[in-house]
N, C-alpha and C positions, 0 to 999 in steps of 0.2 A: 504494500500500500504506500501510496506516493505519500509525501510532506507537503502539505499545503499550506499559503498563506492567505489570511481572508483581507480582499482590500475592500476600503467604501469610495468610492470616486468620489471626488470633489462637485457639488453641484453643477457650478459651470462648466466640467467635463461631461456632467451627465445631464444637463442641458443641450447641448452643442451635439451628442453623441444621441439624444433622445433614449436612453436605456432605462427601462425599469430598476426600480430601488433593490434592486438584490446585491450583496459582498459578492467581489470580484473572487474565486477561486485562483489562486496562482499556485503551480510547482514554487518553491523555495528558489531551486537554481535558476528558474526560468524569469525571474523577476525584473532583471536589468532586458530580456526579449520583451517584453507587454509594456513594461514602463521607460520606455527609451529615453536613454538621458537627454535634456535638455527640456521635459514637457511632452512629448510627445508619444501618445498611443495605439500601439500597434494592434490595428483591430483584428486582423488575420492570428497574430498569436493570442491574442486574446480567446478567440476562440477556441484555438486549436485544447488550450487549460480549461477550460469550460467544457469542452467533449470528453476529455484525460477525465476529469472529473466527474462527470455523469457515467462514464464507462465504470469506474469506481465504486460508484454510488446510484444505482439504476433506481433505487426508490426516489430520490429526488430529483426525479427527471419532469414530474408535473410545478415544479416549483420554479424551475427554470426555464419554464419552454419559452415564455416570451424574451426572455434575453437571449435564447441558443437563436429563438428567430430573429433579433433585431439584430443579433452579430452578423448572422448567416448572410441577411439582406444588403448589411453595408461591405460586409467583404465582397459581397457577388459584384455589388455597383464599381467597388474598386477594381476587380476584375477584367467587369467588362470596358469600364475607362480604358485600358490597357488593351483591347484585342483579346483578352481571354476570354470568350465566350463558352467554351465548354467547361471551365473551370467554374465559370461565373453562375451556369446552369447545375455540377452538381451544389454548389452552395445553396444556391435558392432550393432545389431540391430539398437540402438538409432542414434548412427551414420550414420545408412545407411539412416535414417530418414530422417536427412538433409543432407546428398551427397554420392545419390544414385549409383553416378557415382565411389565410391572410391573402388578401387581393394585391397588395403590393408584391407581395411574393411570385405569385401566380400569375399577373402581370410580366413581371419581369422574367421569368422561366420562359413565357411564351415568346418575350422578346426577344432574348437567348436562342431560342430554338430556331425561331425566324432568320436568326446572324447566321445559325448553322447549316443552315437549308432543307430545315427539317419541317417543311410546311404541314402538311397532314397534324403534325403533333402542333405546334403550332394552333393549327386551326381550332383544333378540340380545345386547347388552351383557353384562349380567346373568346370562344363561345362559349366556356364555362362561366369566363370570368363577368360576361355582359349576361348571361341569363342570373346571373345572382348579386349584381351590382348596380344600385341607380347610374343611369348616361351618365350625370354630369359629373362623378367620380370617378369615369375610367381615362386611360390614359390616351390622348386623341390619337396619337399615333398607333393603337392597336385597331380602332378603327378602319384606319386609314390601311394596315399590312393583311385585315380579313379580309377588306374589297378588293385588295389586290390580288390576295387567295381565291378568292372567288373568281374575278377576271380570270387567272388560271385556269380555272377548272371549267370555263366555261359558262358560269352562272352569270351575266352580266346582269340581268334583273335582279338576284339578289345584291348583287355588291352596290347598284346603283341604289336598292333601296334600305341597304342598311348606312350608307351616307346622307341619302334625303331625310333619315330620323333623326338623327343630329345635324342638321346642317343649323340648326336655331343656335348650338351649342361650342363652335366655332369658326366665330365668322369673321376673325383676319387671318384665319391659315392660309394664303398663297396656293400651298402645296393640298390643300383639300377641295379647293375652289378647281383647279388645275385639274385631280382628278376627276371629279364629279362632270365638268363639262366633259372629259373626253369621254367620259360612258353617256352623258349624252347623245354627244354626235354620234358614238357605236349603235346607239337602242335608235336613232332619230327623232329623237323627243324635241324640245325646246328647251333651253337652256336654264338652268336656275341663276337668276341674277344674285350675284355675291353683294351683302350687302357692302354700303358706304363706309370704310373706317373717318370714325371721328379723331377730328386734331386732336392727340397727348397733350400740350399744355400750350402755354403762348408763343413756346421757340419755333413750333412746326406747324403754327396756325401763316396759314398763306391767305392774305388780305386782296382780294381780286380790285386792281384799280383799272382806266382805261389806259389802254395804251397810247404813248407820245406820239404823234404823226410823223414815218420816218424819213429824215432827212433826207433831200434830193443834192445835195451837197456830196461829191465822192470824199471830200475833205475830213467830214464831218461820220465818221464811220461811228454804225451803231455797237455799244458795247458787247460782247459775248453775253448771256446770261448760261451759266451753268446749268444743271437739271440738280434739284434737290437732291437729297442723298438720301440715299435707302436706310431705315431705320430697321434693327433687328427686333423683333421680339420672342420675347423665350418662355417657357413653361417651366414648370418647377416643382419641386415633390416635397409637402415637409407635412408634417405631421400623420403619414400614411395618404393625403391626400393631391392628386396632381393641380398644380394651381396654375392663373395665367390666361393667357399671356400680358407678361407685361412688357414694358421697352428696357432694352440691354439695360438704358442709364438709371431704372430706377433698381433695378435686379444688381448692377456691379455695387449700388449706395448700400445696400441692404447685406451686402456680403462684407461692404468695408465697414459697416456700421457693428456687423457682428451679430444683426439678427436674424442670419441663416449663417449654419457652418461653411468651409470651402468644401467638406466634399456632398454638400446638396445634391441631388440630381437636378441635369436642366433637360431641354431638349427645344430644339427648332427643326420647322421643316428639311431644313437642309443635311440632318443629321438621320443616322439608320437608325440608332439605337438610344437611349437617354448615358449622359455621362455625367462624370462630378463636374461640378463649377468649375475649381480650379482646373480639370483636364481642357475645357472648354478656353480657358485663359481670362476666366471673368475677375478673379482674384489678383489682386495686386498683390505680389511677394513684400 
């Protein structure tokens, strides 16, 4: 029987890290792994003493399931940051182990499997996770990878109409707009008009005046005007819930402010998979 030492994390670690109130199990030796000097906690070894433990100790495996799950979840998210997808998938796995019921979890496995090209599993995934989760708490980009599955397989009626049920539910995705027209034109319906995004704040509010009469003077050359610049907006995962979108600048304030940790998960359309902030580059070192 191993030597263990019980830690309690410091609130703001357990804050930032979202873990339930349970003492940390560590090996004795393994203590300088988990609590890396300078502050910083290694949530992969952390868990690895957490399952030591539970292997040990199999009666208190209902005492611990939600932290084997919230370790499980953020190791997988660091994973797949990194291109590990199939490591990222048995994590979540392990998580789903002890709480089978977690939609972040099962979310994220499905995303996983999708990296892997494992669509059939995938799909089952996905349609578990929307037949037992209200719309507006799944993650849009699963959405978005079951219509694609469907596209696949052939079903363009279904994949168009499981877009048209949330289309209320995100309406500055670019990339959901994008798809929905091209099944569309596939079925030859008419097109669903993407609604209007309203100005963010008064930086990117554009004041329509008339235009100046242009000078017939070759002298007298009309300035360039630039085309505005494309503003990012991102989604975002905190409390088990995917939030958003909001715009890059209010999401980087909020990570330098310290009221989401760096490895948050984000995601935008432009992205396969969700990653942590910092992998994303939203964190300022």
């Amino acid at each position: 029987m191993s030597e263990y030492v019980f830690f309690e994390l410091q609130p703001e670690v357990r804050r930032e890290l979202k873990l339930p109130p349970h003492p940390i199990p560590v090996r004795r030796e393994r203590q300088q792994a988990v609590f890396v000097p300078g502050g910083r906690v290694d949530i992969a070894a952390m868990l690895d003493e957490l399952r030591s433990f539970l292997d040990e100790n199999p009666a208190l495996q209902g005492d611990y399931r939600q932290l084997l799950a919230m370790l499980s979840y953020l190791s997988g998210l660091a994973a797949a940051a990194r291109g590990y997808h199939e490591q990222a998938l048995h994590l979540y796995e392990m998580g789903l182990e002890a709480v089978p019921e977690s939609v972040s979890l099962r979310s994220h496995a499905a995303l996983a499997l999708h990296c892997l090209g494992r669509n059939v599993e995938a799909r089952h995934e996905i349609e578990a996770v929307i037949a037992r989760t209200p719309k507006e708490q799944i993650l849009p980009v699963l959405w978005m990878i079951l219509a694609r599955i469907c596209v696949r397989d052939g079903e363009l009626k279904k994949a168009h109409a499981l877009l048209k049920d949330v289309s209320t539910l995100i309406p500055q995705e670019d990339g959901f707009w994008d798809l929905l027209g091209e099944l569309e034109d596939r079925l030859g319906i008419a097109r669903t008009a993407a609604p209007v995004a309203e100005a963010e704040d008064e930086a990117f509010t554009v004041i329509m005046k008339p235009a100046p009469r242009p000078s017939t003077d070759p002298a007298v050359a009309a300035p360039a005007v630039p085309p505005p610049l494309p503003t990012t907006r991102w989604h975002y995962a905190a409390n088990g819930q995917a939030l958003g979108p909001v715009p890059e600048a209010e999401l980087r304030e909020r990570l330098a402010r310290g009221e989401l940790p760096a490895n948050t998960p984000v995601w935008n359309p432009a992205l396969a998979d969700w990653i942590a902030a910092s992998a994303a580059g939203l964190v300022v070192a």
